[in-house]
KEKE-3310 file (N, C-alpha, C; in steps of 0.2 Angstrom, whole numbers, plus 5000, padded with zeros to 4 digits):
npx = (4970:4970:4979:4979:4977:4978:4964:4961:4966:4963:4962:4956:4944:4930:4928:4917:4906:4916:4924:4941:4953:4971:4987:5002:5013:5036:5044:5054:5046:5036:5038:5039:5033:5027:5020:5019:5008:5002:4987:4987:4973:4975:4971:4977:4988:4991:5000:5001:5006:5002:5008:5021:5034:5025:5020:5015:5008:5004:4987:4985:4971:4966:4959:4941:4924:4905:4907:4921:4937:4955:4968:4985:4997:5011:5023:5031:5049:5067:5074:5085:5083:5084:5082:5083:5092:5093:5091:5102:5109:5099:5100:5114:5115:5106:5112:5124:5118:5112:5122:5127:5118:5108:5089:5077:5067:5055:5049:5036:5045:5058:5072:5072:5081:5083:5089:5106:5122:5134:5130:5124:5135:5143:5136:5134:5148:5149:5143:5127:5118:5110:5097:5091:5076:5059:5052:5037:5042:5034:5036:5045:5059:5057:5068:5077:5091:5105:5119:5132:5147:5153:5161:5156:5155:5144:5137:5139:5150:5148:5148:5134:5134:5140:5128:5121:5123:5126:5111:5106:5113:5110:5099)
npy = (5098:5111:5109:5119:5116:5106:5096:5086:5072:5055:5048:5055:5059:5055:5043:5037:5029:5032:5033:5031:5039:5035:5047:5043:5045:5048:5046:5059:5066:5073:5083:5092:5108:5110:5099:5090:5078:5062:5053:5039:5034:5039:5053:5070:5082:5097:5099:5114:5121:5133:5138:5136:5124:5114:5098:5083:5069:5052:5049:5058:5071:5075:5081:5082:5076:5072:5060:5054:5054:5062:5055:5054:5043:5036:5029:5011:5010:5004:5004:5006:4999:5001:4993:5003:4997:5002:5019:5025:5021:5025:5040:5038:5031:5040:5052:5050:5049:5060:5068:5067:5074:5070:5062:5056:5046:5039:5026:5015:5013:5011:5017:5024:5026:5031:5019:5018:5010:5016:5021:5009:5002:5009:5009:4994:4993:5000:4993:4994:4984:4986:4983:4980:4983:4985:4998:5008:5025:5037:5044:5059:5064:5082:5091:5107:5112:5121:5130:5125:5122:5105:5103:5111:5122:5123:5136:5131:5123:5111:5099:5094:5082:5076:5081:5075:5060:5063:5063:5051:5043:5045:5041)
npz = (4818:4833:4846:4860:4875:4891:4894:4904:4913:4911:4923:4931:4925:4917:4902:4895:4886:4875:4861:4862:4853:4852:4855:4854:4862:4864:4879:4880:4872:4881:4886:4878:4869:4858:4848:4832:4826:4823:4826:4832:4825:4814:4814:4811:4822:4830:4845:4855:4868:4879:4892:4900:4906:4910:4909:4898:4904:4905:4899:4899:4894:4878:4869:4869:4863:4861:4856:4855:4859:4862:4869:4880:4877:4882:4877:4877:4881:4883:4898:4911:4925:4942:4958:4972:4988:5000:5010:5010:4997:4985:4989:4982:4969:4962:4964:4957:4945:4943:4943:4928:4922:4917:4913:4923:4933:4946:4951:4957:4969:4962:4951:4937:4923:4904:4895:4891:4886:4892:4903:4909:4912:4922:4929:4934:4937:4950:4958:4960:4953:4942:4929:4910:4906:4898:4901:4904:4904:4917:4927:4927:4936:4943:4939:4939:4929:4933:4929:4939:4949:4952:4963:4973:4986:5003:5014:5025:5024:5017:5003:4990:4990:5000:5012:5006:5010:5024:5025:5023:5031:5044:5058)
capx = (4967:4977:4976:4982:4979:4975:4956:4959:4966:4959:4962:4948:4939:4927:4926:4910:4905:4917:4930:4947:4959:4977:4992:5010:5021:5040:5046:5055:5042:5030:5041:5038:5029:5025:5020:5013:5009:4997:4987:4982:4967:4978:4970:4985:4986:4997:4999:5005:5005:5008:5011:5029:5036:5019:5022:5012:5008:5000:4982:4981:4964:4968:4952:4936:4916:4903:4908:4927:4941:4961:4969:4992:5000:5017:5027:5038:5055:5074:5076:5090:5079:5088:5079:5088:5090:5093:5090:5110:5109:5095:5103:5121:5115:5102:5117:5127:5114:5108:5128:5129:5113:5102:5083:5079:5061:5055:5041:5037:5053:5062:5074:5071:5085:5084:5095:5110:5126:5141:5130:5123:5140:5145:5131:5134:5153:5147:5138:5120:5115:5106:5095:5088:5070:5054:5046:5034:5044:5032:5035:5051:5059:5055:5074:5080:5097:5106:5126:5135:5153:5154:5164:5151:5152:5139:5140:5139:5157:5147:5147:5129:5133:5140:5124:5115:5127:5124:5103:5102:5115:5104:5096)
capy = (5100:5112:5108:5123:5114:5097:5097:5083:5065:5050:5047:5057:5061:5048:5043:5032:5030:5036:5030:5036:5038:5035:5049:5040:5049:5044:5050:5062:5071:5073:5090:5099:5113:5111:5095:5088:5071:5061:5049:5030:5032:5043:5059:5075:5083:5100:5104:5121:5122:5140:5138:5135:5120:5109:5090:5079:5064:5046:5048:5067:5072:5083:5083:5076:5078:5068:5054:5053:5059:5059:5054:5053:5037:5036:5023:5012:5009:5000:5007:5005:5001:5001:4994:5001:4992:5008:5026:5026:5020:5030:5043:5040:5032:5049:5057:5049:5048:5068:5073:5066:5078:5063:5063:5052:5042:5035:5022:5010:5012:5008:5023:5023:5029:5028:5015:5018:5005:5016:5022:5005:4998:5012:5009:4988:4992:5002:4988:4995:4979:4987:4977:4982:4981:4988:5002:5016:5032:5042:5054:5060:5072:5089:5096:5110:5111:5128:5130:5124:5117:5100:5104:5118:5122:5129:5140:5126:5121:5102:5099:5094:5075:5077:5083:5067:5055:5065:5063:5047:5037:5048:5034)
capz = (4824:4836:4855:4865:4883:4892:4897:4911:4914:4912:4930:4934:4920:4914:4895:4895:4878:4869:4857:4863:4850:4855:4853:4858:4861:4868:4884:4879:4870:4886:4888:4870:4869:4851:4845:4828:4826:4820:4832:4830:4820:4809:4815:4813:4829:4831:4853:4855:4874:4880:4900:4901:4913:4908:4905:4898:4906:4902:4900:4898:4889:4874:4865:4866:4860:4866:4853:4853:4865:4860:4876:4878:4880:4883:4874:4883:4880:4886:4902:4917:4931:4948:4965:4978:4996:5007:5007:5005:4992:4986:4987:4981:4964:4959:4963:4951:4937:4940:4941:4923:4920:4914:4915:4931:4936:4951:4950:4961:4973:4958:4950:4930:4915:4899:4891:4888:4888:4896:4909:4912:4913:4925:4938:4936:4941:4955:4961:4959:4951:4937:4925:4907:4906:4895:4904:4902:4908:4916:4932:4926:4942:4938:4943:4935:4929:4932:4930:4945:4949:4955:4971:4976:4994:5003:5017:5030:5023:5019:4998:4991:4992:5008:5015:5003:5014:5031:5026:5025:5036:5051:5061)
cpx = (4972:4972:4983:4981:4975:4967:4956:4964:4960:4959:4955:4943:4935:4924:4922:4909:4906:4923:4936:4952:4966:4983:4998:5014:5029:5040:5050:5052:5037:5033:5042:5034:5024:5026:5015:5014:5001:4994:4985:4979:4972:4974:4976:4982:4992:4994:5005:5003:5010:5012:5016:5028:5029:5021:5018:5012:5003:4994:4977:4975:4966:4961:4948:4930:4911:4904:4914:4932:4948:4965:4979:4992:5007:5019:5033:5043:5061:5074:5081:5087:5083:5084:5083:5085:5090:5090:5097:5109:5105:5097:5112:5117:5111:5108:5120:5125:5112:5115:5130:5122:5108:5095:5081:5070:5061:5049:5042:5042:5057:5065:5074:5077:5084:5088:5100:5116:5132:5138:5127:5129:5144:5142:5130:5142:5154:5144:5129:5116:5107:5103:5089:5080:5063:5049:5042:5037:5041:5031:5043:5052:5058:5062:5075:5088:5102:5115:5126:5143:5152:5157:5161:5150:5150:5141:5142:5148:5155:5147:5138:5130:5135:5133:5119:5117:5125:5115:5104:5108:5113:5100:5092)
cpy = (5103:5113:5114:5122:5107:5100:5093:5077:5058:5044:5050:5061:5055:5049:5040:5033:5033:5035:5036:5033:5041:5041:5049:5044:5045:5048:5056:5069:5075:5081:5096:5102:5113:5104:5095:5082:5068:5053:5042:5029:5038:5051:5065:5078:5087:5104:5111:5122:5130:5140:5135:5131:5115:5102:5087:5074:5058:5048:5055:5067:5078:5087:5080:5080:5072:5060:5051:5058:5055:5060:5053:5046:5038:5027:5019:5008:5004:5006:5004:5005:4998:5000:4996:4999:4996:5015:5029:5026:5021:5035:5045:5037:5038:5053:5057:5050:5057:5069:5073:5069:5074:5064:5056:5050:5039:5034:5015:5008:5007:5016:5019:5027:5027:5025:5018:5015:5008:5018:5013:5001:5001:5011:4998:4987:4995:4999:4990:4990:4982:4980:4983:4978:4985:4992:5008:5020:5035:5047:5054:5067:5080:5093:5101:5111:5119:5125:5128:5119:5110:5101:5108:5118:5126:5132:5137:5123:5113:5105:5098:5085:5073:5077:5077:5062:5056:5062:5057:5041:5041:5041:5036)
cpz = (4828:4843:4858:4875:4885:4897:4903:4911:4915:4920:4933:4930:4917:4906:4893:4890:4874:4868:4858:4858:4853:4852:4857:4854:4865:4873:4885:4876:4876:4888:4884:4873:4863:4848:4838:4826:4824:4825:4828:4826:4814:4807:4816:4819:4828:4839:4851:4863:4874:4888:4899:4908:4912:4903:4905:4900:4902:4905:4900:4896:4883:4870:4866:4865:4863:4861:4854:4857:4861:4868:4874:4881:4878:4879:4877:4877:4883:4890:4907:4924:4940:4956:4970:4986:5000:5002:5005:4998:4986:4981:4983:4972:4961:4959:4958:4943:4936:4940:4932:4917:4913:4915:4920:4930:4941:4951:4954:4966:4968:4954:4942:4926:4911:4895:4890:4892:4891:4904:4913:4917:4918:4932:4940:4940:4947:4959:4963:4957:4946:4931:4920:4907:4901:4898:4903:4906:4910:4922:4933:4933:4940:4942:4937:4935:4928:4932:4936:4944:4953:4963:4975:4983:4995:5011:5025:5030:5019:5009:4996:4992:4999:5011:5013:5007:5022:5032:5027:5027:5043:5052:5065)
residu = (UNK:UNK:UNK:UNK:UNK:UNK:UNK:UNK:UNK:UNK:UNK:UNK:UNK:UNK:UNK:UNK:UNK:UNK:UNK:UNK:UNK:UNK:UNK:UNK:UNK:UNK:UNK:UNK:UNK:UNK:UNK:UNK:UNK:UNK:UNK:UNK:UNK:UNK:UNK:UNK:UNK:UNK:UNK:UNK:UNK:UNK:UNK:UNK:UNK:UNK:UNK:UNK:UNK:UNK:UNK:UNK:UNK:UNK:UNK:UNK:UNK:UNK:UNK:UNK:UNK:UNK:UNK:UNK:UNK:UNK:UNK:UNK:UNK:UNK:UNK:UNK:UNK:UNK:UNK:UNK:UNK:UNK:UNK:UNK:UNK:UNK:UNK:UNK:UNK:UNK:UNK:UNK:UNK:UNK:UNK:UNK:UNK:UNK:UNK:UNK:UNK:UNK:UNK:UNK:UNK:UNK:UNK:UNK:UNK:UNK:UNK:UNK:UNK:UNK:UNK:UNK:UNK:UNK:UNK:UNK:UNK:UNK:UNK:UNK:UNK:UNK:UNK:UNK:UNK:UNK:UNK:UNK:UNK:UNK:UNK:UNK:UNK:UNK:UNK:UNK:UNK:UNK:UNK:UNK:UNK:UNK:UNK:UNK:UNK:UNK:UNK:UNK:UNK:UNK:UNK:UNK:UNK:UNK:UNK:UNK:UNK:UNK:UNK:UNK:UNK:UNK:UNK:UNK:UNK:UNK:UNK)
# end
């Protein structure tokens, strides 16, 4: 079967009587353009999304008929889940995590990574007070990552972290 686009969510699409078969994918997949995989009930499945910049999400709708719909779920994983207590801090960890051009989440007022032990151990001596936890990844930020130097001044004379420090020690 080839799915060239998503028909809906099941956020506001309703599947009332009708068997959805699951296709889990990781969180890293949610960004392919060209998947093939094969779903739950062991149905093969090839996406060929043509729209550029289009992310699947949990609950997408890829197929259905009036008997059977094949719906995304997201698979969870070890993540790096980070409450922070301010908007400082907020923004000074994101910062740290997008300079190191990481894939980022925000769920729940909570900032999500995916596992990994140096960066863990980079934002526990930072005092972030991170903790490993099992979660579905699923509103990854949508930044784009273009060349840039690290010390990048802008015409203001301020850096971009500067300006992240300026935003949010304002009272």
């Amino acid at each position: 079967m080839i799915i060239k686009e998503i028909i809906g969510n099941t956020a506001f699409l309703s599947l009332a009587n009708r068997t959805v078969d699951y296709l889990y994918l990781e969180w890293f997949e949610t960004t392919k353009r060209i998947i093939r995989k094969e779903t739950a009930a062991g149905q093969e499945v090839a996406i060929k999304l043509l729209q550029e910049g289009l992310r699947l999400q949990e609950g997408d709708v890829l197929w259905v008929n009036e008997s059977a719909a094949i719906v995304v779920s997201i698979i969870a994983c070890e993540a790096i889940v980070i409450t922070p207590q301010s908007l400082l801090q907020m923004g000074t960890v994101c910062y740290e995590i997008g300079n190191k051009h990481l894939p980022l989440f925000i769920q729940d007022d909570e900032v999500l990574v995916p596992y990994e032990a140096p960066l863990f151990r980079l934002l526990a001596a930072s005092g972030y007070q991170p903790q490993i936890k099992t979660r579905k990844l699923l509103h990854m930020l949508k930044a784009n990552v273009v060349p840039h130097e690290h010390e990048r001044v802008s015409k203001s004379g301020e850096t971009l972290f500067t300006k992240i420090l300026n935003l949010s020690t304002k009272s």
